[in-house]
N, CA, C and O atoms as a Tripos MOL2 file, in Angstrom:
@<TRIPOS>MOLECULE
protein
  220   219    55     0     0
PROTEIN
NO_CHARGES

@<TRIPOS>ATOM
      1 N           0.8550   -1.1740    0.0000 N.3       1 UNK1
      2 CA          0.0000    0.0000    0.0000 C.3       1 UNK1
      3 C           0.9010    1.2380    0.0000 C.2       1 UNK1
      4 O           1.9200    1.2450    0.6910 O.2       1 UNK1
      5 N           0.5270    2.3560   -0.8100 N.am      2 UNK2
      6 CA          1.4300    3.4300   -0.9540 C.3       2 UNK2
      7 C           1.1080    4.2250    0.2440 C.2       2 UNK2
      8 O           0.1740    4.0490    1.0270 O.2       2 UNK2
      9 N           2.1780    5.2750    0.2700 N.am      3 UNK3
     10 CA          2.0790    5.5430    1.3770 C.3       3 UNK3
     11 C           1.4780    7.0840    1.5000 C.2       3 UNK3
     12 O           1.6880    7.6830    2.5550 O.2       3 UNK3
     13 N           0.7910    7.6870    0.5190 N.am      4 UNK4
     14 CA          0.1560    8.7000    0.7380 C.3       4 UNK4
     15 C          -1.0300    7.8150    0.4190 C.2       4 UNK4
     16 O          -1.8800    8.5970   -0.0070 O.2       4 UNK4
     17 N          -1.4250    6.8460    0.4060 N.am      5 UNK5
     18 CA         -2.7200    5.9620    0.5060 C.3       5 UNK5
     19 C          -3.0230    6.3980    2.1360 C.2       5 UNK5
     20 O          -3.8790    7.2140    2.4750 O.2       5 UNK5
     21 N          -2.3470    5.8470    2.8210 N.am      6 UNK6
     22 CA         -2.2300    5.6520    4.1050 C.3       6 UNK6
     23 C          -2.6770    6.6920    4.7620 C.2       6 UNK6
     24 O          -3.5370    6.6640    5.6420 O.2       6 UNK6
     25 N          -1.9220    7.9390    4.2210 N.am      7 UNK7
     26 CA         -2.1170    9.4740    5.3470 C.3       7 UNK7
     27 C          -3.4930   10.0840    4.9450 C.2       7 UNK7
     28 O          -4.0270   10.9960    5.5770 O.2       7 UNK7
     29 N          -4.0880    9.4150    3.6830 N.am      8 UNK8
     30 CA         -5.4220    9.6180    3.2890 C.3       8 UNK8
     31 C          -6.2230    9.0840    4.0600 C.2       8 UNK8
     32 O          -7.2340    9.7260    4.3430 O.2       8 UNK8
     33 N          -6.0350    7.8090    4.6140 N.am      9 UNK9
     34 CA         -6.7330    6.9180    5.5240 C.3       9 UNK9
     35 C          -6.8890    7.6730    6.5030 C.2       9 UNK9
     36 O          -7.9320    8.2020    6.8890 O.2       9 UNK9
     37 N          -5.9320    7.7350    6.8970 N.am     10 UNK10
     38 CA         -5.4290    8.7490    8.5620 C.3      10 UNK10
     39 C          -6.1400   10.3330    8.2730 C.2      10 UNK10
     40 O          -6.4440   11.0680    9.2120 O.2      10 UNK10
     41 N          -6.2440   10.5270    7.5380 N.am     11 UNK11
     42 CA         -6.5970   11.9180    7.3450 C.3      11 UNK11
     43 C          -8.3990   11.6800    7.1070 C.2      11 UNK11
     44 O          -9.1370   12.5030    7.6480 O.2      11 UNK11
     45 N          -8.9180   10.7270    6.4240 N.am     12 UNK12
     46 CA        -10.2530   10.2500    6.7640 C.3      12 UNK12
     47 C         -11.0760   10.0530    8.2440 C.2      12 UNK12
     48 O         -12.1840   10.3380    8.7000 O.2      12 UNK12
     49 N          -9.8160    9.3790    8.7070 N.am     13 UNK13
     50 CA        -10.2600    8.6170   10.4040 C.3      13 UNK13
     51 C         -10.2530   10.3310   11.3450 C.2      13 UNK13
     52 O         -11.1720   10.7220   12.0640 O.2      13 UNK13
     53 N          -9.2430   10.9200   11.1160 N.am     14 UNK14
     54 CA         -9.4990   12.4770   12.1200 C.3      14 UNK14
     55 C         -10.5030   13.4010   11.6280 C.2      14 UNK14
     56 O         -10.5050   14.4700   12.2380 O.2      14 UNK14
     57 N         -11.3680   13.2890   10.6870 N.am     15 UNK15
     58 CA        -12.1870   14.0750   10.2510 C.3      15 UNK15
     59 C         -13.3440   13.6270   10.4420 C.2      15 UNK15
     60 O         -14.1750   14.5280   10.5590 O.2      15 UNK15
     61 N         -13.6670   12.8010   10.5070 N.am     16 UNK16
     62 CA        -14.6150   11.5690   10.9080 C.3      16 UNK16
     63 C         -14.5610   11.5580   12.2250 C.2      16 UNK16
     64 O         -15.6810   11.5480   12.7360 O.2      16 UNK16
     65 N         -13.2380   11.5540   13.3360 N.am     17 UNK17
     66 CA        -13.8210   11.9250   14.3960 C.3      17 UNK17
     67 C         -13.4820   12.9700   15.0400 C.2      17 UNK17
     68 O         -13.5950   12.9230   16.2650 O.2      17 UNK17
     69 N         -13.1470   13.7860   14.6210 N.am     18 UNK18
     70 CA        -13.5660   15.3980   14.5060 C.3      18 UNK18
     71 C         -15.2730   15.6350   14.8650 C.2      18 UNK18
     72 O         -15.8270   16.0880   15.8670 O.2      18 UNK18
     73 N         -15.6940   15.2200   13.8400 N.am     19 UNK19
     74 CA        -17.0520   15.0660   13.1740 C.3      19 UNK19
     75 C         -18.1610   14.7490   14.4340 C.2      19 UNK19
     76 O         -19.0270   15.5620   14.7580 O.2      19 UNK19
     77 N         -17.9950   13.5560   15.0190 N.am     20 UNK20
     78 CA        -18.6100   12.9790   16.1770 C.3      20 UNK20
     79 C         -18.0810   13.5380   17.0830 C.2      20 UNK20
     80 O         -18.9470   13.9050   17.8780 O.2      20 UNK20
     81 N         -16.7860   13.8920   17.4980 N.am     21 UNK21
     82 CA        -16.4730   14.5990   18.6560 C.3      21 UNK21
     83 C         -17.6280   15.8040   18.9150 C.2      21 UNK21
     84 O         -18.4000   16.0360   19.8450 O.2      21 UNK21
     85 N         -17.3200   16.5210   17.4780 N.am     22 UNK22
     86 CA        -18.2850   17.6990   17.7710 C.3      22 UNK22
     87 C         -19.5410   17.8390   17.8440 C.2      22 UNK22
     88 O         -20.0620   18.9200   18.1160 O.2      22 UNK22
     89 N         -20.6600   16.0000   17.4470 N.am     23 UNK23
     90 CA        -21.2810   16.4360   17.7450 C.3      23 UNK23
     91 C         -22.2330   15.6020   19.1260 C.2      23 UNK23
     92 O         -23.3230   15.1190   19.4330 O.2      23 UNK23
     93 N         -20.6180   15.9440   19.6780 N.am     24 UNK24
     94 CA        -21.4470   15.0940   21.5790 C.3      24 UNK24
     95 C         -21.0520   16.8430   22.1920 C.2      24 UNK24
     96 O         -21.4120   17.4490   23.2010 O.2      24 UNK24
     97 N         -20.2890   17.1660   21.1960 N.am     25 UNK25
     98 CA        -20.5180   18.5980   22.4190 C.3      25 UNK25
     99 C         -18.9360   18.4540   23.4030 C.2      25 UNK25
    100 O         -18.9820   18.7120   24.6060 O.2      25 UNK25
    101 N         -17.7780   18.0830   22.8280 N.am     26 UNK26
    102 CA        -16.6870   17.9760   22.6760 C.3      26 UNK26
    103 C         -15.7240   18.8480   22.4180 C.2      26 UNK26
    104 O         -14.6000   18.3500   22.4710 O.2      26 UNK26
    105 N         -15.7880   20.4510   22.0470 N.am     27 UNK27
    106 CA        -15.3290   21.2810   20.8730 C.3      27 UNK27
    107 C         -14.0610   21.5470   21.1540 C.2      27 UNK27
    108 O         -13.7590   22.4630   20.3890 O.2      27 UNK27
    109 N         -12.8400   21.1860   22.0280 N.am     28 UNK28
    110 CA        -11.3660   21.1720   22.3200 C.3      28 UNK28
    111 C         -11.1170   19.7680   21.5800 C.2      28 UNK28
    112 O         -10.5350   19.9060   20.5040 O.2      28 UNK28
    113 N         -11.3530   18.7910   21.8380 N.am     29 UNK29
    114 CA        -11.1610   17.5600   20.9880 C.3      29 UNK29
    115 C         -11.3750   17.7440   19.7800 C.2      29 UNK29
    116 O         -10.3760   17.8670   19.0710 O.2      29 UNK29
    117 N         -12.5970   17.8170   19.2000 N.am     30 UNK30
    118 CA        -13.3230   18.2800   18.0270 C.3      30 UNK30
    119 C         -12.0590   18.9640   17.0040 C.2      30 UNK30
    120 O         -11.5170   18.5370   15.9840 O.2      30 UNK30
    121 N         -11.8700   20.3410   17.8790 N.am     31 UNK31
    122 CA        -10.8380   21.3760   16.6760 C.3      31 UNK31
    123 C          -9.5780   20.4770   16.8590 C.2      31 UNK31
    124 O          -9.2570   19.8110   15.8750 O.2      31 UNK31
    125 N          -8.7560   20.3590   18.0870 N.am     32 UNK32
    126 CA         -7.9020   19.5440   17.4240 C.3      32 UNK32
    127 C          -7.3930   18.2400   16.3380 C.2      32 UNK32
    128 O          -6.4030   17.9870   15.6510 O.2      32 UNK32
    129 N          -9.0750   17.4410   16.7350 N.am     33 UNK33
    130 CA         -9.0610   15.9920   15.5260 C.3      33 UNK33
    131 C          -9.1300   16.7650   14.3350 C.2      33 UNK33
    132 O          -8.5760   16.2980   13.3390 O.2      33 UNK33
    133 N          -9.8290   18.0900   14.2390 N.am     34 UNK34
    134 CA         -9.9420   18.4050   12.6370 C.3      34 UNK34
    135 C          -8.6620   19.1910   12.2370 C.2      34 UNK34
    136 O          -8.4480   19.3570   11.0370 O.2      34 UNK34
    137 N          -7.7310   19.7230   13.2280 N.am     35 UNK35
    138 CA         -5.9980   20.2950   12.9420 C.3      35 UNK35
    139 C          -5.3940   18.8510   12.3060 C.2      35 UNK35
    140 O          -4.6360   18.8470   11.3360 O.2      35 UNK35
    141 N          -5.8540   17.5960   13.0140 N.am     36 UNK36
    142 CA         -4.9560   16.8290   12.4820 C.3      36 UNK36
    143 C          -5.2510   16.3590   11.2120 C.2      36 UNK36
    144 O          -4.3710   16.0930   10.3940 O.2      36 UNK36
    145 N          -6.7170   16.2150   10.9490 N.am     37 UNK37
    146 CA         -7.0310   15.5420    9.8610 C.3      37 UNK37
    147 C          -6.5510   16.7710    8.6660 C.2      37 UNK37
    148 O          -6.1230   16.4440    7.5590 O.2      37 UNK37
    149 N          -6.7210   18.3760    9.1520 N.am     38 UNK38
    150 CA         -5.8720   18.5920    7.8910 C.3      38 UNK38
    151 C          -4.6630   18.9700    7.6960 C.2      38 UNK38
    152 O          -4.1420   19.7200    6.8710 O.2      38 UNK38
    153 N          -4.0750   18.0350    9.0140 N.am     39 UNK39
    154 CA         -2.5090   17.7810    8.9300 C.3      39 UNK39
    155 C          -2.2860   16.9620    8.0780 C.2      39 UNK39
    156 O          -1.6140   17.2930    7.1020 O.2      39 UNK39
    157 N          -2.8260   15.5600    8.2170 N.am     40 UNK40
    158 CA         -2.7200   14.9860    6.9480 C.3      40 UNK40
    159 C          -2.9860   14.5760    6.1530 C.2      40 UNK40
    160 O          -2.5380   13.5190    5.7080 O.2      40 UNK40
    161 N          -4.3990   15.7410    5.3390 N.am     41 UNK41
    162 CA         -4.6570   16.0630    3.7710 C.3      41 UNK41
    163 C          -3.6770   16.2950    3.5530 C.2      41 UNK41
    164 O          -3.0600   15.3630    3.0370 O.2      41 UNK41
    165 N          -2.9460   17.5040    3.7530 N.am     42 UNK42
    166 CA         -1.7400   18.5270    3.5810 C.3      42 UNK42
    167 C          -0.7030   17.9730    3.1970 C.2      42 UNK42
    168 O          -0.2360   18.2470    2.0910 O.2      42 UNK42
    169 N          -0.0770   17.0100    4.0840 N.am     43 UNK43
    170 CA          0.7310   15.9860    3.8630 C.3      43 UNK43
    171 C           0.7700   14.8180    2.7250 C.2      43 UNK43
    172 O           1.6800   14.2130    2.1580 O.2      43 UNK43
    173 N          -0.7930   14.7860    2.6560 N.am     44 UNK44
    174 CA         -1.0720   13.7890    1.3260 C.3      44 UNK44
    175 C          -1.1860   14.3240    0.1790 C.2      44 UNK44
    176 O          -1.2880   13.6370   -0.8370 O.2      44 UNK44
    177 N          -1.1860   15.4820    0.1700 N.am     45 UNK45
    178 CA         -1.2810   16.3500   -0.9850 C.3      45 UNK45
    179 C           0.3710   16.7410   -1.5050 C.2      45 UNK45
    180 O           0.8590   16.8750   -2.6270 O.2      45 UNK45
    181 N           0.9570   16.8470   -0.0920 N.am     46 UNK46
    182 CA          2.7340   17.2740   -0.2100 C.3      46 UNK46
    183 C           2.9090   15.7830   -1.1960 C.2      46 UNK46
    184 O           3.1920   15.8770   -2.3910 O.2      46 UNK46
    185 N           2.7490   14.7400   -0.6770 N.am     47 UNK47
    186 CA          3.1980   13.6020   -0.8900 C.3      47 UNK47
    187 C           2.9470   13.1340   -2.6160 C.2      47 UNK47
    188 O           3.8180   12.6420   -3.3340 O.2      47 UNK47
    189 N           1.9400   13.3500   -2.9020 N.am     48 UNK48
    190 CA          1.3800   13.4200   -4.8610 C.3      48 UNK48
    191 C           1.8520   14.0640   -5.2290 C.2      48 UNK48
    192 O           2.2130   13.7600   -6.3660 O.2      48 UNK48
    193 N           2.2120   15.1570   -4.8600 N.am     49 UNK49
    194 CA          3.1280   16.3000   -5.7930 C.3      49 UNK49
    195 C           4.3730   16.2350   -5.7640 C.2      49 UNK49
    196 O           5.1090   16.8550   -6.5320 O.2      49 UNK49
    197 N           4.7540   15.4470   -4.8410 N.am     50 UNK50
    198 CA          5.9320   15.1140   -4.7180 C.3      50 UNK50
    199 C           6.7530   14.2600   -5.9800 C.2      50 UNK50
    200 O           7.8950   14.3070   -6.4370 O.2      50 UNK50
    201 N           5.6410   13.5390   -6.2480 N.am     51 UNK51
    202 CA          6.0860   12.2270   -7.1470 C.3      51 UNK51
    203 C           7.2190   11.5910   -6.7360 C.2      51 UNK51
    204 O           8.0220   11.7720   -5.8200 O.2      51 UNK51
    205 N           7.0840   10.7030   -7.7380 N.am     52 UNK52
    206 CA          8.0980    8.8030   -7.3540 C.3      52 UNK52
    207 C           7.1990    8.4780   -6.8390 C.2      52 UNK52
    208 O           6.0460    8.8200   -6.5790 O.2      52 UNK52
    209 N           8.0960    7.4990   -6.6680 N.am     53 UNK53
    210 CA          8.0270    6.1140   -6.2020 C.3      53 UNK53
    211 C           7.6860    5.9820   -4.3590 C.2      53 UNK53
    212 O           8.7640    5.8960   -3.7730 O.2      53 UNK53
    213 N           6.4710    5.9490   -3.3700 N.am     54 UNK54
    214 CA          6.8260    6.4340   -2.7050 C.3      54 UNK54
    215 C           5.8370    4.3140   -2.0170 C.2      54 UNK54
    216 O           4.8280    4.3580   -1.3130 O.2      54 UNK54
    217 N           6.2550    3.3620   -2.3080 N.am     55 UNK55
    218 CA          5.5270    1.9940   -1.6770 C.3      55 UNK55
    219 C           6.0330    1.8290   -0.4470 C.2      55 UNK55
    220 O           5.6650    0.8840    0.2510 O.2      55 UNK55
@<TRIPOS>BOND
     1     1     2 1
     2     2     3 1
     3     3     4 2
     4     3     5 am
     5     5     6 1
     6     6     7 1
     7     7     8 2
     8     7     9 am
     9     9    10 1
    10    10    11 1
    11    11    12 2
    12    11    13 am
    13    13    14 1
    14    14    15 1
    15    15    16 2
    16    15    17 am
    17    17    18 1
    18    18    19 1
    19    19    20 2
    20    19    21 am
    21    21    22 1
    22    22    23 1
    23    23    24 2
    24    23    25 am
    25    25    26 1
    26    26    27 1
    27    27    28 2
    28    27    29 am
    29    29    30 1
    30    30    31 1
    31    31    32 2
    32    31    33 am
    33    33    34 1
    34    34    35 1
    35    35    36 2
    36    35    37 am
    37    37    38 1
    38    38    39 1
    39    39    40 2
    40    39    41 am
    41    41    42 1
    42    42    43 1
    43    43    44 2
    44    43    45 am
    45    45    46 1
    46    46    47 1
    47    47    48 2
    48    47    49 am
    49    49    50 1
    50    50    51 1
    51    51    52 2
    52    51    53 am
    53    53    54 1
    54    54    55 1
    55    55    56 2
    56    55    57 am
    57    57    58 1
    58    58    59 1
    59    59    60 2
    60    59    61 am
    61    61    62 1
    62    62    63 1
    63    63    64 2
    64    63    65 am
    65    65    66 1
    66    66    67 1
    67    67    68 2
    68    67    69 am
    69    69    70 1
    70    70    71 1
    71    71    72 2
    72    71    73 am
    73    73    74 1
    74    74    75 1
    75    75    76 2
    76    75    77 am
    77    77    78 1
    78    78    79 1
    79    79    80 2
    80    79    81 am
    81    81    82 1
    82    82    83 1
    83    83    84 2
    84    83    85 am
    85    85    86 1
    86    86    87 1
    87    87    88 2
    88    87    89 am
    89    89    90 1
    90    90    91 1
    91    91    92 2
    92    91    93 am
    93    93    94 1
    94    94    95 1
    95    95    96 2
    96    95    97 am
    97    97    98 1
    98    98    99 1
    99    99   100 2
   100    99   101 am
   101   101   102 1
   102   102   103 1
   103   103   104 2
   104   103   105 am
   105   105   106 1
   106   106   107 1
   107   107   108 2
   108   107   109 am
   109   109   110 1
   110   110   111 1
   111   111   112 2
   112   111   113 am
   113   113   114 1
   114   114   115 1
   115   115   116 2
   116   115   117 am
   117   117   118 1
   118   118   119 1
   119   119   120 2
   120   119   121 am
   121   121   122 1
   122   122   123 1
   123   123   124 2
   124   123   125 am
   125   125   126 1
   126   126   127 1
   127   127   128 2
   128   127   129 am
   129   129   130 1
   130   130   131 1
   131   131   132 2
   132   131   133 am
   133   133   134 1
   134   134   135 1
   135   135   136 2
   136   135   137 am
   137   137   138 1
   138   138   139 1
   139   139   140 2
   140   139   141 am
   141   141   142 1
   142   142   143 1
   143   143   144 2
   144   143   145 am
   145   145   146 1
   146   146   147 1
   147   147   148 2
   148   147   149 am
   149   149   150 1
   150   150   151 1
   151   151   152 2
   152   151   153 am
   153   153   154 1
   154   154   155 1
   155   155   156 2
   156   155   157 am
   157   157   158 1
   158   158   159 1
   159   159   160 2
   160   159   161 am
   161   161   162 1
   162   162   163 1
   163   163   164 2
   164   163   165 am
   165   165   166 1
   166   166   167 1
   167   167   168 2
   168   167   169 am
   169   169   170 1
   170   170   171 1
   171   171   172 2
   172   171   173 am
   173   173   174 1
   174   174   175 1
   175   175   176 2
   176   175   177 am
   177   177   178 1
   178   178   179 1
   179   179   180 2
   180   179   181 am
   181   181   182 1
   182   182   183 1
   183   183   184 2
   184   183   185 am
   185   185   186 1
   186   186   187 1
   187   187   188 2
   188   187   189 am
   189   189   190 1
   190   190   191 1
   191   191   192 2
   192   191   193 am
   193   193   194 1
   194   194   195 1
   195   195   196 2
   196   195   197 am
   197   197   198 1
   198   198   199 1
   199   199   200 2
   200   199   201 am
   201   201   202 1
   202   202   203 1
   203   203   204 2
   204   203   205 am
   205   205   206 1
   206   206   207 1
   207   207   208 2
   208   207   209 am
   209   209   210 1
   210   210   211 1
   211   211   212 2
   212   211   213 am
   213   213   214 1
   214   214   215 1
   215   215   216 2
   216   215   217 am
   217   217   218 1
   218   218   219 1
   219   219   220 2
@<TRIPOS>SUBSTRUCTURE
     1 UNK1         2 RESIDUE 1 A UNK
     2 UNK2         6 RESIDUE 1 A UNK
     3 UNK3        10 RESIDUE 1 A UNK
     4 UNK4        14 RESIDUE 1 A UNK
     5 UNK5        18 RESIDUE 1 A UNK
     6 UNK6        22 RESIDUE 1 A UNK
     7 UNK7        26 RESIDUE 1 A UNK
     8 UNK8        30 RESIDUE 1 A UNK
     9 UNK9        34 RESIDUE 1 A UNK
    10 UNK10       38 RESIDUE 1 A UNK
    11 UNK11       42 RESIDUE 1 A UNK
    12 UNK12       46 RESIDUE 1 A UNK
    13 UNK13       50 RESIDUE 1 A UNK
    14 UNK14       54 RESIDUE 1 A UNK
    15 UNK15       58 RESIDUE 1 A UNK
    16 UNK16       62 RESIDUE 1 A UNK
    17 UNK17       66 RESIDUE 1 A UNK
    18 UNK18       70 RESIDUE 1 A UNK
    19 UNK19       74 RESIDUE 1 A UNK
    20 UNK20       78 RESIDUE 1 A UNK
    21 UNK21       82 RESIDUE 1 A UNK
    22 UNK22       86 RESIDUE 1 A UNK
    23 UNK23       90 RESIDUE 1 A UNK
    24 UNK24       94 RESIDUE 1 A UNK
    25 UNK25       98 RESIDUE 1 A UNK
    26 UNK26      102 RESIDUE 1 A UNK
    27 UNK27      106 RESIDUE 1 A UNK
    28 UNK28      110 RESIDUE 1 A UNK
    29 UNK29      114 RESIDUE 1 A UNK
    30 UNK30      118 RESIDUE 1 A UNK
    31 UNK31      122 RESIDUE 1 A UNK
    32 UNK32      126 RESIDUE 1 A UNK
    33 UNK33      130 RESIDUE 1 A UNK
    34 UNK34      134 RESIDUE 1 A UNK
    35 UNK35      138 RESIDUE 1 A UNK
    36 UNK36      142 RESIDUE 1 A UNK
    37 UNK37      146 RESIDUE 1 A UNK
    38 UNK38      150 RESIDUE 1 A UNK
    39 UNK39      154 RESIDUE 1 A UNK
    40 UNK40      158 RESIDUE 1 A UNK
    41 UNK41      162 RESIDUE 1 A UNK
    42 UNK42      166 RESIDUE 1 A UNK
    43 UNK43      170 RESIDUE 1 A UNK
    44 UNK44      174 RESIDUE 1 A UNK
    45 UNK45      178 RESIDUE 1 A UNK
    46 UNK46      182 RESIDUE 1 A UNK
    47 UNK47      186 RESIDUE 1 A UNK
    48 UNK48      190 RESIDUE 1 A UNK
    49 UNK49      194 RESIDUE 1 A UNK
    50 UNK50      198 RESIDUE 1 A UNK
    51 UNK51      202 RESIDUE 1 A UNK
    52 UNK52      206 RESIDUE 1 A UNK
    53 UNK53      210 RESIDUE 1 A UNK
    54 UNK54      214 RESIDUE 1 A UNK
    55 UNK55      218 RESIDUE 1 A UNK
């Protein structure tokens, strides 16, 4: 599995619970799961533009 596959995954799973954090009424958890999740879009986006070979 490549490995900006992966930070896509990871970047799915913190936005998602971002998502539910915020809506139990959570909102310090909440903003940080969603800093991370677009920590790593960001990263997965660095990572495609990057090109190569990256398995």
């Amino acid at each position: 599995m490549r490995t900006s596959t992966l930070f896509c995954i990871c970047g799915v799973v913190f936005a998602l619970l971002s998502l539910s954090l915020g809506f139990v009424g959570k909102p310090v958890p909440a903003g940080l799961s969603g800093l991370a999740a677009g920590a790593w879009c960001v990263a997965t986006l660095l990572m495609e533009r990057r090109g190569g070979d990256d398995d």
